[in-house]
N, C-alpha and C positions, 0 to 999 in steps of 0.2 A: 462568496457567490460562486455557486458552477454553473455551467453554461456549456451544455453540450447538445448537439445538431449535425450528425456526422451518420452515414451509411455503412455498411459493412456483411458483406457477405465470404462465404466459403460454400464447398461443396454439401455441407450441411445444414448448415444455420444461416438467415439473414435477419441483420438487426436495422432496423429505424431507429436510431435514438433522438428523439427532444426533450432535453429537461433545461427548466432553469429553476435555481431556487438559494433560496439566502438561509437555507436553513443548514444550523451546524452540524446535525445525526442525519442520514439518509437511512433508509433502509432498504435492499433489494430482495425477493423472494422470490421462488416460484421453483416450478418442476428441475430435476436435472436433466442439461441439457438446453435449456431456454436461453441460454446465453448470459450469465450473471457471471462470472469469470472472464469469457471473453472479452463483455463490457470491460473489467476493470483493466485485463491487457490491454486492452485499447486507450483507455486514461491513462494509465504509465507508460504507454509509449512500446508496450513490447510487440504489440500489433498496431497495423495502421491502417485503418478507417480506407474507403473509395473515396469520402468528400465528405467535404463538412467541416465541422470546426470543435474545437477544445478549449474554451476557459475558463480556467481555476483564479479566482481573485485577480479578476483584468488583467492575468497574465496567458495570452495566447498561446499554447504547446503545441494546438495544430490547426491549419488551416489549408484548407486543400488551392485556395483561390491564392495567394502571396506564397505557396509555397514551402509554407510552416511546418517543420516538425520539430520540435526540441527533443534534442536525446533523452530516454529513458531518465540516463544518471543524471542528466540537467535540470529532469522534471520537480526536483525537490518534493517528489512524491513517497511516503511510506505505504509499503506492500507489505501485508501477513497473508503469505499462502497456505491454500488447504495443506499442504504438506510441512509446512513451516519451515524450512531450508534452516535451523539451527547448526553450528560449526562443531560436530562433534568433538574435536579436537581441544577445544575451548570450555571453559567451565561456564557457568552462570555468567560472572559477571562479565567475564573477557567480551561474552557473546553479546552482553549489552553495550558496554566500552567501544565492541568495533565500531557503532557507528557514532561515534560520538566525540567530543575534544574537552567537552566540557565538563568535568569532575561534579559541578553544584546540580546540575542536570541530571548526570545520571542517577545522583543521591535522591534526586527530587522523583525519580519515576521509580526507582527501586524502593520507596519509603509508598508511594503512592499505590503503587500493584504488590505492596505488604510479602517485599521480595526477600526480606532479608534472612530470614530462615534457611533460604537453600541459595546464597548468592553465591557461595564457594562450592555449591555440587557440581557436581559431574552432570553434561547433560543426559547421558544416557542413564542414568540414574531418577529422572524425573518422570512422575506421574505425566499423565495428558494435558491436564490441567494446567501443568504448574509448567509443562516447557510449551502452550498456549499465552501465556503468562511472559515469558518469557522472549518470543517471538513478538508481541506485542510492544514490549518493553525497549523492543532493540530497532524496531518500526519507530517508536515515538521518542527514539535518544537521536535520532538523526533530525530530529528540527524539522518537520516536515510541512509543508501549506494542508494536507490532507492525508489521510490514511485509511485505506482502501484494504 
């Protein structure tokens, strides 16, 4: 369940948002610039709403009225940015291992995103595709309530 009712402005943009819905796929669209990014900083916590409120599976992250902000790192949220922030330094899997503790886990998403083919490459080495792929993969090794 999300449940979000939160205001938010800048010198650019101002969003209203109301949504509630029990549904597991969301999908956001529209022009760039309409605010579909800033929405999801604001669900993870890297921007902070005027008022309103934030919750992901009757767990509150924000409320403007009690005072509520849960940290970013606390939100148990998974982020895949447009730029995909992969550790160049790090190969495939390492990249997917940082977020992760669990060995059966990470076996379970790199068999499922049909990763094994390039789990020992280089990131820079990787198509578009496959280090999307893989920015995903390291989103959904962290255990996440949602990913964004």
């Amino acid at each position: 369940m999300i449940d979000l009712n939160f205001s938010y402005s800048n010198p650019s943009l101002k969003l209203d948002i109301r949504l509630q819905s029990k549904a597991m796929i969301l999908g956001f669209s529209g022009d760039s610039g309409v605010g579909k990014s800033t929405l999801f900083n604001i669900i993870s916590g890297l921007h902070e709403p005027e008022k309103g409120n934030i919750v992901i599976d009757h767990n509150v992250l924000y409320d403007s009225k009690s005072h509520t902000n849960v940290l970013p790192k606390a939100r148990n949220i998974g982020y895949v940015f447009q730029d995909l922030r992969l550790f160049p330094h790090l190969n495939v899997y390492q990249n997917i291992k940082y977020a992760s503790t669990s060995q059966q886990h990470i076996d379970e998403i790199i068999e499922l995103l049909e990763l094994e083919k390039v789990i020992n490459k280089d990131i820079k080495l990787l198509s578009g595709g496959e280090s999307l792929l893989v920015a995903i993969a390291r989103s959904l090794a962290s255990d996440t309530i949602i990913l964004l």
